[in-house]
C-alpha atoms as a printed R data frame, in Angstrom:
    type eleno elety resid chain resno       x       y       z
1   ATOM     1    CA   UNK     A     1 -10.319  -8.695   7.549
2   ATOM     2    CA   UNK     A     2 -10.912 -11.799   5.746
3   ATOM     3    CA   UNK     A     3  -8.361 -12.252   2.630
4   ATOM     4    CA   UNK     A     4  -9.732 -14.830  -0.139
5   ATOM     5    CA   UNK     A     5  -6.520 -16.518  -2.879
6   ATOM     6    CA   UNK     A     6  -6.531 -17.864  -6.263
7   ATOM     7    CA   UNK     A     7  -5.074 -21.076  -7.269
8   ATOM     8    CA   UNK     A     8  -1.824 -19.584  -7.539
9   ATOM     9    CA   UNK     A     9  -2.256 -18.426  -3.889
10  ATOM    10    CA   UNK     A    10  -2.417 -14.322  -5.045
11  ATOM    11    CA   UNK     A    11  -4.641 -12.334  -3.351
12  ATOM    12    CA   UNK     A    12  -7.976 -11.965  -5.023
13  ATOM    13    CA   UNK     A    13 -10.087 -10.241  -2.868
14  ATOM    14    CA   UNK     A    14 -10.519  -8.857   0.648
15  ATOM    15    CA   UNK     A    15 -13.972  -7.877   3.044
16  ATOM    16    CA   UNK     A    16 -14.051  -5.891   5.662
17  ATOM    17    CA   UNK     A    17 -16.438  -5.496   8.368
18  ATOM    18    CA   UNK     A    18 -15.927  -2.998  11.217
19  ATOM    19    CA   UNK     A    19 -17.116  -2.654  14.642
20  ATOM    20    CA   UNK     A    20 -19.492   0.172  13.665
21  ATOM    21    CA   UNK     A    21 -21.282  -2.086  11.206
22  ATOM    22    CA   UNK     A    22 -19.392  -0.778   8.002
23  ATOM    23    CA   UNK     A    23 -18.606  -3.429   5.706
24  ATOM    24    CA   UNK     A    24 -15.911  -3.253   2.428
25  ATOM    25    CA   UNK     A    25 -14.700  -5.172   0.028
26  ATOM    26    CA   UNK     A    26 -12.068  -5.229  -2.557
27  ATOM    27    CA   UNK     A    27 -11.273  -6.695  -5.079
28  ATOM    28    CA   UNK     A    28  -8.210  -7.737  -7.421
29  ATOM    29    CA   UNK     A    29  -7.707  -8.893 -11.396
30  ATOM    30    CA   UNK     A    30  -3.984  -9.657 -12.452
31  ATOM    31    CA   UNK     A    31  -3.755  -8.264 -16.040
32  ATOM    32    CA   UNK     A    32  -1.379  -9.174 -18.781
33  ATOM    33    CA   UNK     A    33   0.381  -6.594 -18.485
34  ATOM    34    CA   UNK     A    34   1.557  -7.401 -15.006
35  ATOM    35    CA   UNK     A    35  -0.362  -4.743 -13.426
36  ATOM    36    CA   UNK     A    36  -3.203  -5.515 -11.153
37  ATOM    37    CA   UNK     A    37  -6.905  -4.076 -11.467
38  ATOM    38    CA   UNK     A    38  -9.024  -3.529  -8.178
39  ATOM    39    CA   UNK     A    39 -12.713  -2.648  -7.606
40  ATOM    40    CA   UNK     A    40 -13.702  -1.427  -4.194
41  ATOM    41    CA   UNK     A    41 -16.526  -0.840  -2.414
42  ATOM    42    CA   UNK     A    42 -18.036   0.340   1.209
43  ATOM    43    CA   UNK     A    43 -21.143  -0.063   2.868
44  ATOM    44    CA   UNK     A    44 -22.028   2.658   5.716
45  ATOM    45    CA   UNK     A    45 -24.227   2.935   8.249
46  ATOM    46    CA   UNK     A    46 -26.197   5.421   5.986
47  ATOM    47    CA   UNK     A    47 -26.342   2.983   3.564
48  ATOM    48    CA   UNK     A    48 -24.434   4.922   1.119
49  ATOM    49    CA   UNK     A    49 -22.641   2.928  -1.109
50  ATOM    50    CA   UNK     A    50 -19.330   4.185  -2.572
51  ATOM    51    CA   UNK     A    51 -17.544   2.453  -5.369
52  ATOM    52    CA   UNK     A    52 -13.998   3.127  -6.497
53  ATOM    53    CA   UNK     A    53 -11.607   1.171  -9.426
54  ATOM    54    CA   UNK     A    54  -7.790   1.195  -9.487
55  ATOM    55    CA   UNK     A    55  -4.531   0.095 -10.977
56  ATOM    56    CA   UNK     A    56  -1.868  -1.063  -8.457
57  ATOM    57    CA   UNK     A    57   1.966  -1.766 -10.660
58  ATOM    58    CA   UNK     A    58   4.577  -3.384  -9.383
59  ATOM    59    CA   UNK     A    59   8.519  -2.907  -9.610
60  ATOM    60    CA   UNK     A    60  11.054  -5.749 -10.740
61  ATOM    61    CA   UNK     A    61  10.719  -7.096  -6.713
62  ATOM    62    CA   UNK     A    62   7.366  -7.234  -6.358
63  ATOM    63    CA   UNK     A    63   6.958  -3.888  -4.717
64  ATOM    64    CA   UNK     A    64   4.068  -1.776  -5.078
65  ATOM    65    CA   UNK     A    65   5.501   1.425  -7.117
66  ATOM    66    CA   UNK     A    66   2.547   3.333  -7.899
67  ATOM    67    CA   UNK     A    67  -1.554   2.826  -7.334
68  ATOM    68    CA   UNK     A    68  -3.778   4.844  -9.483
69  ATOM    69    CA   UNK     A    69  -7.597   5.287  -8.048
70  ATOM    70    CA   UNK     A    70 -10.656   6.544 -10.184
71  ATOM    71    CA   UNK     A    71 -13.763   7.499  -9.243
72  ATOM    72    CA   UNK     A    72 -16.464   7.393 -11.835
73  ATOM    73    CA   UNK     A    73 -13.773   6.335 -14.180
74  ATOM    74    CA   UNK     A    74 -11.943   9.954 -13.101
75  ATOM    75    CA   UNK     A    75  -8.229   9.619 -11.931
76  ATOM    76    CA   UNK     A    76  -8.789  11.331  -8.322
77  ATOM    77    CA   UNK     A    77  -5.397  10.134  -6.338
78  ATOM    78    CA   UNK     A    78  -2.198   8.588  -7.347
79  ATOM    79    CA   UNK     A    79   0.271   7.298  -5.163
80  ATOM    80    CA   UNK     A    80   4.095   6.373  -6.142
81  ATOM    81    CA   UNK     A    81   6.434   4.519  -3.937
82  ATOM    82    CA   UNK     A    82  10.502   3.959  -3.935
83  ATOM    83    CA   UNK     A    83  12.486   1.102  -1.936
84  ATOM    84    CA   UNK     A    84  15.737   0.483  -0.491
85  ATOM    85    CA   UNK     A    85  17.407  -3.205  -1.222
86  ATOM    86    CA   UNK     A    86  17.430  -3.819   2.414
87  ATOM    87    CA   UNK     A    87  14.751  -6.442   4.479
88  ATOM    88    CA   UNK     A    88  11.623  -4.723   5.572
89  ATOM    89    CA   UNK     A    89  10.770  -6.068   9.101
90  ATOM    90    CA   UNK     A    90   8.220  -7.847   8.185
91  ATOM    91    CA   UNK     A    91   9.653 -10.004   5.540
92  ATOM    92    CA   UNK     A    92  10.177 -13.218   7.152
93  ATOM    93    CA   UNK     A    93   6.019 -12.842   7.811
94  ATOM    94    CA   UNK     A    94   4.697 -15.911   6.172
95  ATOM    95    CA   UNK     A    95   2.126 -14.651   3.573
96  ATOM    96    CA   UNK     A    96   2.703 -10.916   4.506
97  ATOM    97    CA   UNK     A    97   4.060 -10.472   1.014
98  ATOM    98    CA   UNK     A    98   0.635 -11.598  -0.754
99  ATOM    99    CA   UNK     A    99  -1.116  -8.520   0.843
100 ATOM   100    CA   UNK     A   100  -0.893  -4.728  -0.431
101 ATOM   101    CA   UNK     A   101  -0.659  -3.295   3.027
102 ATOM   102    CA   UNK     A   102   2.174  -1.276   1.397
103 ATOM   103    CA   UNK     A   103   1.079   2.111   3.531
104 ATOM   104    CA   UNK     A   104   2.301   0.744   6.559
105 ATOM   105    CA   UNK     A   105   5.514   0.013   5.781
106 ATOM   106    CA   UNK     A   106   6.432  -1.755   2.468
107 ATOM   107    CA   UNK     A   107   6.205  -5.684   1.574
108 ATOM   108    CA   UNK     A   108  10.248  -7.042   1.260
109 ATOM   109    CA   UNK     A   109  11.880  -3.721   1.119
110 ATOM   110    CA   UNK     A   110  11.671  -0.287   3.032
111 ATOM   111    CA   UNK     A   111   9.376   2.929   1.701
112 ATOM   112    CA   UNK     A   112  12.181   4.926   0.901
113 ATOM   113    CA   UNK     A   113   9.769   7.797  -0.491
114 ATOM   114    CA   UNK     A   114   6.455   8.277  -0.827
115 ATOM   115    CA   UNK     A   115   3.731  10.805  -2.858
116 ATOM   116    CA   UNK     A   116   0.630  11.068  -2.799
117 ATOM   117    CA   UNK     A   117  -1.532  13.349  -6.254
118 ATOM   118    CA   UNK     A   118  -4.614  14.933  -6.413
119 ATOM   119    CA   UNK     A   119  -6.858  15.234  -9.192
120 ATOM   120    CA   UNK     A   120  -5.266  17.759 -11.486
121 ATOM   121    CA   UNK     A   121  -1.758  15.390 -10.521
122 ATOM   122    CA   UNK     A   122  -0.435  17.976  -7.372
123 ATOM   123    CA   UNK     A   123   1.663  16.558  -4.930
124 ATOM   124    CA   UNK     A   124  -0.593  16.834  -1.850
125 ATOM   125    CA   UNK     A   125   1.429  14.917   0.836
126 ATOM   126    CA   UNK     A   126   4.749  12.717   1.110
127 ATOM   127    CA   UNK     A   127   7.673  11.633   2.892
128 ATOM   128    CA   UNK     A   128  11.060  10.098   2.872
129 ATOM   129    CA   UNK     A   129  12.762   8.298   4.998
130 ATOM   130    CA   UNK     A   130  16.322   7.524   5.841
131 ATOM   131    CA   UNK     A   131  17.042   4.151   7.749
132 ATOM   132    CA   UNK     A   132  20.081   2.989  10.166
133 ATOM   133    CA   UNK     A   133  20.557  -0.703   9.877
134 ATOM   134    CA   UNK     A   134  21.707  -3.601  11.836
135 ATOM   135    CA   UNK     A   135  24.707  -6.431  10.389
136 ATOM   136    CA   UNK     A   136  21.128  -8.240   8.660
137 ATOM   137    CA   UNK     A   137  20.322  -5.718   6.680
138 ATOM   138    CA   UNK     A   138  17.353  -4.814   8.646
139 ATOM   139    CA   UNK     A   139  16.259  -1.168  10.398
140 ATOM   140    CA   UNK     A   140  16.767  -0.267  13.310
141 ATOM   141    CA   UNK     A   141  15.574   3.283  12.985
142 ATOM   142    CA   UNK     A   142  13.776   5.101  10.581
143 ATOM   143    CA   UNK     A   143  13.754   9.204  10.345
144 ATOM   144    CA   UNK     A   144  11.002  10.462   8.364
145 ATOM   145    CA   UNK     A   145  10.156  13.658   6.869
146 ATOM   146    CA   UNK     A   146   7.327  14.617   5.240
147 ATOM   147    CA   UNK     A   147   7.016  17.081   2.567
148 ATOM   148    CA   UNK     A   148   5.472  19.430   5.332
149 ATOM   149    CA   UNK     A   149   8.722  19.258   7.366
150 ATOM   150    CA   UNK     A   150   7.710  17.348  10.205
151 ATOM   151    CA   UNK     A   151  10.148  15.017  11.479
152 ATOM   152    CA   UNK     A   152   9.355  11.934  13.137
153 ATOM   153    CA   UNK     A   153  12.520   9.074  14.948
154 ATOM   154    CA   UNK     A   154  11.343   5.486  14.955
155 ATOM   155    CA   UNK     A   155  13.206   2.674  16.790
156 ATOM   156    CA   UNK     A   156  13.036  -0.708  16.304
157 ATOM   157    CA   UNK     A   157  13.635  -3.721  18.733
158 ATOM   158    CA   UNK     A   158  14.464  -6.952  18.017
């Protein structure tokens, strides 16, 4: 991954290349409105091209708390996101907070929920999670459930 700033060190664009010769890149306008704009777009072996626009809004902390994704100007997934107050384990990251990499785990805070829409806005997959935390404020294990029922336990070291 190569990540590319503006002057005020936000995160304008990022390219991908894989091993298998498939190259992406995305890339991000900060609107007005305090929402953020993205165009994407892959390169496959095949050489087909695929091109998709989006809408990424933030909550009052700088959290991602829903993305919107069109293609051919067509709203085809939404996703919406919920936090606890408590540090995320990768807060103290230097620049980890400039990057969207919210699907892993969150930027400053902990997913405390996450959906995922279709098309015709069904819920098509989710999760929440409930966290055990240390004297800092940060996990130490995470239970998640998914809106299918499965349950999974995850522990973490420090």
């Amino acid at each position: 991954m190569f990540y590319e700033y503006d002057s005020k060190q936000r995160l304008v664009s990022e390219k991908m290349i894989t091993k298998y010769g498939d190259s992406g890149k995305r890339v991000y306008v900060y609107n007005s409105d305090a929402t953020i704009s993205f165009t994407e777009s892959s390169v496959a072996l095949t050489d087909q091209n695929t091109t998709k626009t989006g809408k990424i809004w933030l909550n009052e902390e700088g959290e991602v708390s829903k993305i919107e994704e069109y293609k051919d100007n067509v709203l085809f997934s939404k996703r919406e996101y919920t936090y606890d107050d408590k540090n995320n384990i990768s807060r103290n990251i230097i620049g980890y907070n400039k990057l969207f990499l919210i699907d892993v785990l969150g930027i400053t805070h902990n997913i405390l929920t996450y959906k995922r829409y279709d098309s015709n806005n069904v819920l098509n997959s989710g999760y929440s999670n409930k966290y055990t935390y240390n004297s800092d404020n940060y996990p130490v294990s995470r239970v998640e459930t998914s809106n299918s029922g499965s349950v999974y336990t995850i522990e973490y070291l420090y």
